[in-house]
N, C-alpha and C positions, 0 to 999 in steps of 0.2 A: 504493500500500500504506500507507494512512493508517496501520496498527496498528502497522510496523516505524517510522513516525517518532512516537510515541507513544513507544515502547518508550524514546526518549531522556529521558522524564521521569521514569525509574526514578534516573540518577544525575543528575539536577539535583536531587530532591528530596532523595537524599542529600548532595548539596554545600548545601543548602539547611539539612536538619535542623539537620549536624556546624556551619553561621557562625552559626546562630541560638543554638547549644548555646554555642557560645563569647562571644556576646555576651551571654549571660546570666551564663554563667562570671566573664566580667572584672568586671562591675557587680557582682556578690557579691563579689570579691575586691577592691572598692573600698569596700565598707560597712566601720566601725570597727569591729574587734574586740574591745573593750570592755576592761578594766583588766589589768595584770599580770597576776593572779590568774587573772583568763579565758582569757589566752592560755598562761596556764603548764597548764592543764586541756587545752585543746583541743591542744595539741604533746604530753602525754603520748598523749591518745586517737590522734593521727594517726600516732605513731610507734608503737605497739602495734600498730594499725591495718597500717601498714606490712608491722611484721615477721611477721604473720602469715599474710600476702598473698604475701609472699617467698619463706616456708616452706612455702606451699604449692602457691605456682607449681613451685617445685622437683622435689616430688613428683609434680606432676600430665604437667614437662617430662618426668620419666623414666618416666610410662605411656604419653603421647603418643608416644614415640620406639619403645616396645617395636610399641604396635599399627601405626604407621608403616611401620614392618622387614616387620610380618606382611604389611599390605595392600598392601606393593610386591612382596614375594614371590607373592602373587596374583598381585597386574598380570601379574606377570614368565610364572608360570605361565597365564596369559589367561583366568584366575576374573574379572579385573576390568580395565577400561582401566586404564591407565596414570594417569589422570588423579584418580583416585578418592584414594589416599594424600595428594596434597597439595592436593585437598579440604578433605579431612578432617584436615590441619594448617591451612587458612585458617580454615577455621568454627570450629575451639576458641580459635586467635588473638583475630579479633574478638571472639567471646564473653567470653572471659576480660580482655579491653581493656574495654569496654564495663564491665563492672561495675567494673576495676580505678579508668577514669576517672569513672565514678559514683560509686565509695567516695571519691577525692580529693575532690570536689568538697564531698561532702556532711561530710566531716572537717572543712573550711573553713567550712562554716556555722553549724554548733551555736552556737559563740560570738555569732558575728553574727547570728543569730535571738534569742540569748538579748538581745544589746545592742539589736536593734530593740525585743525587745518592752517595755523602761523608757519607748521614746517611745509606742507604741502596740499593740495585739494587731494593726492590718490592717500596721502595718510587720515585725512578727513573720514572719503569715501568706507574706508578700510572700518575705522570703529563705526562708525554712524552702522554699514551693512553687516559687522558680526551681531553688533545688537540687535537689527531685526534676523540674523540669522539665528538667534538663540533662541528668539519665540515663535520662528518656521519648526525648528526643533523639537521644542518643547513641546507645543503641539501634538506633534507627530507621535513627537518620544510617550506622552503620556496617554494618547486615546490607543495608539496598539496595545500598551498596558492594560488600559480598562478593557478592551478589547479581547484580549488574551488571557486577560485574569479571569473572566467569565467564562469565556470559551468552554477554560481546560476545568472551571470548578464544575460548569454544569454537566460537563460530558461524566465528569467523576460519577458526579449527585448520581446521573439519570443512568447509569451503569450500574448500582447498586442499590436504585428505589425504583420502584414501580414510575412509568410515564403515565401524563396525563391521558383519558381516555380520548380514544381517535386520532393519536400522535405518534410517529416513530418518535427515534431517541433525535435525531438530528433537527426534526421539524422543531420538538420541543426547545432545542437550544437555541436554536435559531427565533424561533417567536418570542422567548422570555428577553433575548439581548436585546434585539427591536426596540424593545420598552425602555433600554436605558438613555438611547436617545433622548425621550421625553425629557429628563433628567437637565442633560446640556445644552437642550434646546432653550429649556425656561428661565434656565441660569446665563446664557448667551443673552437673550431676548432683555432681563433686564440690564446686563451690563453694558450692552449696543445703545438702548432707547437712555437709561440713566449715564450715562458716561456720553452719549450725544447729545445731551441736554444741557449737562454741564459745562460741554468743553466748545461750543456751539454760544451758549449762553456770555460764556465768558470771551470768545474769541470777539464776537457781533457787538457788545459791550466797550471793549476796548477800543474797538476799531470807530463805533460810531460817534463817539465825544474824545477819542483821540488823536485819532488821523486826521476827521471831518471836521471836529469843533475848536480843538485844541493845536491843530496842524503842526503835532510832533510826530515823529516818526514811528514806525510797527517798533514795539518791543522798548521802549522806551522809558527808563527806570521810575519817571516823575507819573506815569499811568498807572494808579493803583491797581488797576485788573491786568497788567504785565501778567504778574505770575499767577493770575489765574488761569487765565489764557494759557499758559506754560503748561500747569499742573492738568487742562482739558485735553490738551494733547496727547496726556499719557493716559486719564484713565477714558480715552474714550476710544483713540484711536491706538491704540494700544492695547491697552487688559481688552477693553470692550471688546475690538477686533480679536484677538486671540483667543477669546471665549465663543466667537460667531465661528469662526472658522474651522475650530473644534467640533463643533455639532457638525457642520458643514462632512468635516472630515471622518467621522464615524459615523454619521447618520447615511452617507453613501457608502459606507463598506458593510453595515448589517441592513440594509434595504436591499442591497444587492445578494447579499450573503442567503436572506429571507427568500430572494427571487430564484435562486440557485436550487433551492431548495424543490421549489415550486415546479420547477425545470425538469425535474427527477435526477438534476446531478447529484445529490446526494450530499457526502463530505466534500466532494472535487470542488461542487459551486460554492463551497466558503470558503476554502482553500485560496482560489485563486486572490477574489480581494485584497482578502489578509497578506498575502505573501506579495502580493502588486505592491502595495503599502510601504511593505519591509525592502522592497527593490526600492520602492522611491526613494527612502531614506538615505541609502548608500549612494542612490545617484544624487540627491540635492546634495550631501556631505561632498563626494567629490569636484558636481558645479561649482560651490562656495568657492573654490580655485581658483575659478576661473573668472572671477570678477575683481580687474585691476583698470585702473586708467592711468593718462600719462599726464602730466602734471598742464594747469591750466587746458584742460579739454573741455568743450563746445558739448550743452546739453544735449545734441544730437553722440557723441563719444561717448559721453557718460552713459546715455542711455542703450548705445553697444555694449558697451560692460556690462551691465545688467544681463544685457541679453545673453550673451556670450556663457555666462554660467545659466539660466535658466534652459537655452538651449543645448547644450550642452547634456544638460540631466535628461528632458525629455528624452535625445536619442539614445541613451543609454538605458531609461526605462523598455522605450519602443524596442528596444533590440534584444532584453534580457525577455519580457513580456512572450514574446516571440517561444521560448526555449520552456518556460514556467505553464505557458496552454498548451503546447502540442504534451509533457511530458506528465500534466497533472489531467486535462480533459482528455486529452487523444488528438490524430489527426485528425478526425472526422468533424471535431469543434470548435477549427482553426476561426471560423467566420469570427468569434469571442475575441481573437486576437487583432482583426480587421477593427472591429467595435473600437479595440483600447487604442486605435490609431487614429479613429473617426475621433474619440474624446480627446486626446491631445490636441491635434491636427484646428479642433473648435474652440479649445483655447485660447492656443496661439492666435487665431484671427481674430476671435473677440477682444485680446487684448493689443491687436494693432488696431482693429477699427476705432478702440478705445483711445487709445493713442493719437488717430487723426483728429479726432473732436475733442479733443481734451489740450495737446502737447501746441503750445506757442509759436511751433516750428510751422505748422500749415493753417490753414486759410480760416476755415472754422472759427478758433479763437483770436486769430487775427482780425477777421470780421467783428467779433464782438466789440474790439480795442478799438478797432475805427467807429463804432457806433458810440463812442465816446464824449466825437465831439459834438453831439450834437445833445449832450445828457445823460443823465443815467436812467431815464424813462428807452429809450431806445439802446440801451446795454443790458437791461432788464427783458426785453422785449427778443432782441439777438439772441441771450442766452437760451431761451426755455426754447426759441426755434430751432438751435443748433441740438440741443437737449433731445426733442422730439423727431428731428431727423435724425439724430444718431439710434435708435430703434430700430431702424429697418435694417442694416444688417444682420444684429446679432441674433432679429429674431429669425430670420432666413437661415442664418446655421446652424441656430439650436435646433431647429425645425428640421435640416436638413439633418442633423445630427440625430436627431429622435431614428429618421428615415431610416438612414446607412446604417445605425445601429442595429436595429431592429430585424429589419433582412437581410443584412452578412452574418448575422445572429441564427438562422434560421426562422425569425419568424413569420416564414410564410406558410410553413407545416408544420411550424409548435410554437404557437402562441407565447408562452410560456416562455421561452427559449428565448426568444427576439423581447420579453420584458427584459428577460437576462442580461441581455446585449444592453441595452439602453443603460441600465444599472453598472454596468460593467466601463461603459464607455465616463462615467462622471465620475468611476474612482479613475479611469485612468486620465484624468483632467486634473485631478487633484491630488494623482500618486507623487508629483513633485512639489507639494506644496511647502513640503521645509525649504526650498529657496525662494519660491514664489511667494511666501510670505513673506520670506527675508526681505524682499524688494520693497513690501509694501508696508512695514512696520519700519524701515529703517527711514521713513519719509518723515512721522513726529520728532525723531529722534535728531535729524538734521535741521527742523523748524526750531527746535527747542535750543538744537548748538546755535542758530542765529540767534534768537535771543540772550542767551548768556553771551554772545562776543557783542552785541550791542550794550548792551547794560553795565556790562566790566570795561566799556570802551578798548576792548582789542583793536590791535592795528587793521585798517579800511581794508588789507589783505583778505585779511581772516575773514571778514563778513563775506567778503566779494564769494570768498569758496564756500561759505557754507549756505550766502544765499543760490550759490548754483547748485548746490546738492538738495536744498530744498525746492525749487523750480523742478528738479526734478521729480523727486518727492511727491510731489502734486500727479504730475501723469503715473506713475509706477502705482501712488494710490488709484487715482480713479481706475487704472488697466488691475488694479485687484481684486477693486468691488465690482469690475465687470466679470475678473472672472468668475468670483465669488457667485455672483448672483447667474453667470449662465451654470453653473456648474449644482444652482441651489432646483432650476429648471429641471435639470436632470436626473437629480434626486429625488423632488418631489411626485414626478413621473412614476419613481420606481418606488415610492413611496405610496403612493396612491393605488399602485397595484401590486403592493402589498396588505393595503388595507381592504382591499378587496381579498385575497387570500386569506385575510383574518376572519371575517365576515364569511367566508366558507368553511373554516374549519366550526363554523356553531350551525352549521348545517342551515344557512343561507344563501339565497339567491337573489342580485340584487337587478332588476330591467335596466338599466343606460344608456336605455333611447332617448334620444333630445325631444321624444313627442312625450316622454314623461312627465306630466307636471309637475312632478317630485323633485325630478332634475333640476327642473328649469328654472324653476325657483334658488334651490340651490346654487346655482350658473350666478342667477344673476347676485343673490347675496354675496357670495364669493367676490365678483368681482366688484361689488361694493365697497369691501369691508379694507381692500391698499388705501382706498383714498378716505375711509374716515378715520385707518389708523394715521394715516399722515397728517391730515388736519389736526389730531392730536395733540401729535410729537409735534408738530409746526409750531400750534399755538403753545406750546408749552417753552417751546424755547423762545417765541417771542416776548411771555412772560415772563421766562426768568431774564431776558437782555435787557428788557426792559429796569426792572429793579438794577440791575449792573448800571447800565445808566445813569441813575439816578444818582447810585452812591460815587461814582466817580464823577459825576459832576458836584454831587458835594463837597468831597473832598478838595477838588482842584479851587472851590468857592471859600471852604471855609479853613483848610490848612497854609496857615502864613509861611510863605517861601519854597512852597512847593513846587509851582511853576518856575520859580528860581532857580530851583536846584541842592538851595539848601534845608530842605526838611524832606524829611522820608514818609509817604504813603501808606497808608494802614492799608497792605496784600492782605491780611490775614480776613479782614472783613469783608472783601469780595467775593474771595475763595469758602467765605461761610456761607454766603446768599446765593451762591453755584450750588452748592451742595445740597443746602436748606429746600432748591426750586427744583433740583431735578429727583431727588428722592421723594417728594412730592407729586410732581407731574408723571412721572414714570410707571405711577401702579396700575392707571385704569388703560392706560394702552396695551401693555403687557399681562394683563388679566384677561382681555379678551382674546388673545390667542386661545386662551382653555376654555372662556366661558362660551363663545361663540358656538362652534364647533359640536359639544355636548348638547347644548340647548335648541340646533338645529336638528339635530339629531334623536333629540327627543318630542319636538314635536310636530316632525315634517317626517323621519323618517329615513333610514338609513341610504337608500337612496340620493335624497336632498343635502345629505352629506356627502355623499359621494361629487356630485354634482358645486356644491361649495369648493370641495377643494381643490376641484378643478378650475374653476374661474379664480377662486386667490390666485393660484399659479399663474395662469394666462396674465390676466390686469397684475399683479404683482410684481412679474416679471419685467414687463413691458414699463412700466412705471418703476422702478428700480434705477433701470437700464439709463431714461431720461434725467431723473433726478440725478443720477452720480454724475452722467456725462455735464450736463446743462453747470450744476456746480463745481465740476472739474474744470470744464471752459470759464466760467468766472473770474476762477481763481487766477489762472493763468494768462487771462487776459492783464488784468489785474501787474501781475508780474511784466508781463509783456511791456506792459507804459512803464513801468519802475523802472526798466532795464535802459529808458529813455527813449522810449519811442512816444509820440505825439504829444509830446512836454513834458513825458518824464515824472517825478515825484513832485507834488505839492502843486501842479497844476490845475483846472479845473475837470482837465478829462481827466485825472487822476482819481478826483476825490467820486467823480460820477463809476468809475469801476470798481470801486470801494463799496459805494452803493450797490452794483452788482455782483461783490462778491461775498458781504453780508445777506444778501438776499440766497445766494448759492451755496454759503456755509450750513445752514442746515438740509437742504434738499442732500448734499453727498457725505455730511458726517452725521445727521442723526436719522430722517426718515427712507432716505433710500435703500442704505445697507442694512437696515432693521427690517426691509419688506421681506428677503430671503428667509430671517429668520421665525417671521411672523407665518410664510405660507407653511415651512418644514415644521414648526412647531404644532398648528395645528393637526397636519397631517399624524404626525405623534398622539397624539390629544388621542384623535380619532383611530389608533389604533389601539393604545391602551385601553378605551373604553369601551371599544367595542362591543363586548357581551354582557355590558352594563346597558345599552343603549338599546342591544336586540331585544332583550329582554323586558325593558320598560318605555319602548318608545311608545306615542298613542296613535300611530299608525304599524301594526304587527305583519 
């Protein structure tokens, strides 16, 4: 049984990612952190940083504990094994661990990115990218773990205890893992929406009575919400991110795992995931190599380096992939291996289409920067068009992705088979995500070194590099949350027809014709429920900018010598009115992930849920895709006049792209990349509950 000794490379690659994660760790924490002044910045931002993390573990322990109670109450009542509750306490652990040791890490670099780059932009690049490469790592290193650590207890359990009735041993393993998703879904969801709240709140704050009113510059020590802003950076785009992309990341390898199952491949179709997973790990470790640049290089260079290690891993995926299908399924299921090239292959496009509409080098964001002069009503206007034409691509290749998957899969004579493939095809999208992250978490960490060489007035050198590493930062994020979110598309696919497998094992059949009015209803709540969670998160951050405002306009009114120079800004009290507004704001958006879903379900009918979670997907996706791009153009534009283009800094088309890049800060840091997590959450929801719902819904 070659595949069961295979199956041991799921946690060597995890003991592999978590040495390699820490030997990158220690060497960043051996680089100088540069002068007083520098370290007295980076201990404000990491103790903010902290206590925000703190405050909202807290909150998050006393949801986890409520839903805990309900789904041992299940078990207890036999809606669910037994094993499902503390699931779904593992996967919000490591989830919430994962970004927690992300956000340390990259708290610890800022400084020391900002002190490489007085020696050079490639010794910049170098810490700024090992620090998002620790939380690509981590990631990785610790969902194969949770992964693995379930695997192998429940194959033990169900080897020497009786299985559930109407289940082999393998179905059994495979449905209870399923459930731990739910876990890091809930735990992602609120770390995305509260941690974008915050860092969104404080960023759009800063910017609006600093830039605009105050006409001092980004990062500027006399701005009391500087280091809030700072400290948003890390728990939003950062922990928050590392916690989305971990669901992201195990929620495609046991939906697929589930589908394998369904397939009749038995052990082989969990096998392969898992061990895809453990190849990526070894190929992002080796990409990390391969990301150098030469001193003063053009954001189009830098963003070669990037590539250069991210491509890199992929063909070394694509070619080990190759030798792991033919030896663990057979020749005969080679189409599986087609699949895991359709998922790379739609990656990579999504993140250059992402690229064109995002990066300052082509026309798109340049259009926006010319629509400058005539305002920021027609920069605002530019964005969301550039926003909504960049849609048509990615959905043409997920689309087309869905296609080629599905029938190089076989599914034209096993239905089943060709879900597989689909499944198959968005782990191997995101088998290299320890570098693909790395690219896209090391972009706060390069914002954040601007800030400290601004503040501690480092030499105009040092800015100049770290604001190129952050210019880039900007595209390498938005090409993350694109891929993020096409990759959430193909999960929840596989997701959705695994909840339909769930739904069959309680000896259900569900109609899914669109003449169903059960559906269609469903269809359309679904794709309601992206744009009132967005309106939401929107308004929630406009709330809390709002109070930032306020108080940094007081300050600057009532602190004598502050615009001077000589008195210091109360950070601590901005950084408490961030906190105070997004742990606030964040619970009724992220509550309806679960409430929705169940209550649809219970009185429309499981059907109507079905139908729900196909339209989140659709509108969700689709609206995802716009908000990140449209906010990614902003920003960039933004950048693009800094850089001195159409008058440069402190102009009037300056202050009008400011305007559109406040308006873009939340559409791509807190409501876009929280939509991924909002469709895959439910979808969870709706599979844990499943025989809660058959059983008491009022349509039987």
């Amino acid at each position: 049984m070659a595949e069961i000794n295979l199956l041991w490379l799921a946690p060597v690659g995890s003991i592999t990612a978590l040495t390699f994660a820490t030997y990158l760790a220690i060497s960043i924490l051996r680089k100088d952190e540069g002068n007083d002044r520098m370290r007295e910045i980076a201990q404000a931002v990491r103790i903010g940083a902290r206590a925000y993390l703190k405050r909202q573990y807290l909150g998050v322990c006393l949801f986890f504990t409520v839903v805990f109670i309900i789904l041992l109450l299940l078990a207890i009542k036999k809606y669910l094994v037994i094993f499902v509750p503390f699931a779904f306490l593992t996967g919000g652990f490591f989830s919430g661990l994962s970004g927690f040791i992300g956000m340390g890490i990259a708290t610890q670099s800022s400084s020391r990115t900002a002190q490489a780059s007085i020696q050079s932009l490639n010794a910049g690049l170098k810490v700024a990218f090992s620090s998002g490469a620790v939380m690509g790592l981590v990631v990785v290193g610790l969902g194969l773990l949770d992964l693995s650590i379930w695997y192998y207890f429940l194959n033990w359990y169900y080897s020497v205890h009786p299985l559930p009735i109407g289940t082999d041993k393998i179905t059994a393993i495979t449905s209870t893992m399923l459930c731990f998703g739910m876990g890091a879904s809930s735990q992602a969801l609120f770390a995305r929406v509260g941690g974008g709240i915050f860092t969104k709140a404080a960023d759009v704050g800063a910017d609006l009575v600093g830039k605009i009113e105050a006409g001092i510059p980004e990062d500027d020590p006399r701005n009391p919400a500087v280091i809030a802003d700072n400290v948003g950076d890390n728990v939003g785009d950062v922990a928050g991110m590392g916690a989305d992309l971990y669901e992201s990341y195990v929620g495609s390898i046991v939906a697929t795992s589930a589908l394998g199952v369904a397939a009749g491949l038995g052990v082989s179709g969990v096998t392969v995931p898992m061990v895809m997973a453990a190849v990526g790990v070894v190929s992002s470790i080796i990409g990390t190599f391969f990301v150098k640049s030469r001193e003063e290089a053009s954001q189009a260079a830098l963003l070669a380096a990037l590539r250069k290690g991210i491509f890199t891993s992929a063909i070394l995926v694509a070619i080990i992939s190759y030798f792991l299908i033919k030896i663990t399924l057979g020749a005969q299921h080679l189409g599986v291996y087609w699949a895991v090239l359709v998922g790379l292959i739609a990656g990579v496009l999504i993140g250059i289409s992402t690229e064109y509409y995002t990066s300052s080098n082509f026309k798109p964001t340049r259009f926006i920067a010319e629509q400058s002069l005539t305002g920021p009503a027609t920069v605002i206007i530019a964005g969301i068009s550039v926003g909504m034409m960049s849609t048509a691509f990615p959905v043409i290749v997920v689309g087309g992705a869905i296609l080629a998957s599905f029938f190089l899969s076989g599914g034209a004579s096993n239905f089943n088979s060709g879900l597989y493939g689909v499944g198959i095809s968005a782990v191997g999208m995101l088998s290299t995500l320890g570098i693909t992250l790395a690219t896209d978490a090391y972009g706060p960490v390069a914002d954040n070194a601007g800030g400290n060489a601004q503040m501690a007035q480092l030499p105009p050198q040092a800015r100049e590099r770290t604001d190129a590493l952050d210019a880039l930062g900007n595209t390498t994020a938005a090409t993350g949350k694109g891929f993020a979110i096409g990759s959430a598309a193909l999960t929840a696919l596989a997701l959705i027809a695994a909840y339909r497998d769930q739904v069959a094992l309680y000896g259900k059949e569900m109609s899914l014709s669109l003449l169903n009015p059960a559906v269609l209803v469903g269809l359309f709540i679904g794709g309601m429920l992206p744009f009132l969670f967005c309106s939401m998160t929107m308004r929630a951050v406009g709330k809390a900018a709002g109070k930032i405002v306020i108080e940094v306009r007081r300050q600057f009114k009532e602190i004598s010598g502050l615009m001077q120079g000589t008195a210091k800004p109360d950070y601590a009290r901005c950084v408490s009115i961030a906190t105070a507004a997004a742990q606030k704001e964040m619970i009724v958006p992220s509550l309806m992930a679960i409430i929705v879903p169940i209550t649809v379900g219970l009185l429309v009918g499981i059907e109507a849920e079905a139908g729900l979670l196909t339209g989140a997907t659709v509108a969700g996706f689709v609206l995802a895709v716009m908000m990140a791009n449209s906010g990614g153009a902003w920003d960039n534009a933004k950048k693009y006049i800094e850089s001195g283009q159409y008058g440069g800094k402190g102009s009037p088309n300056h202050k009008a792209s400011i305007v559109g890049d406040t308006v873009g800060d939340p559409f791509k840091d807190t409501s876009g990349p929280s939509l991924n997590i909002l469709v895959k959450l439910m979808s969870m929801v709706s599979i844990v509950f499943a025989a809660f719902i058959i059983r008491n819904s009022l349509f039987k």
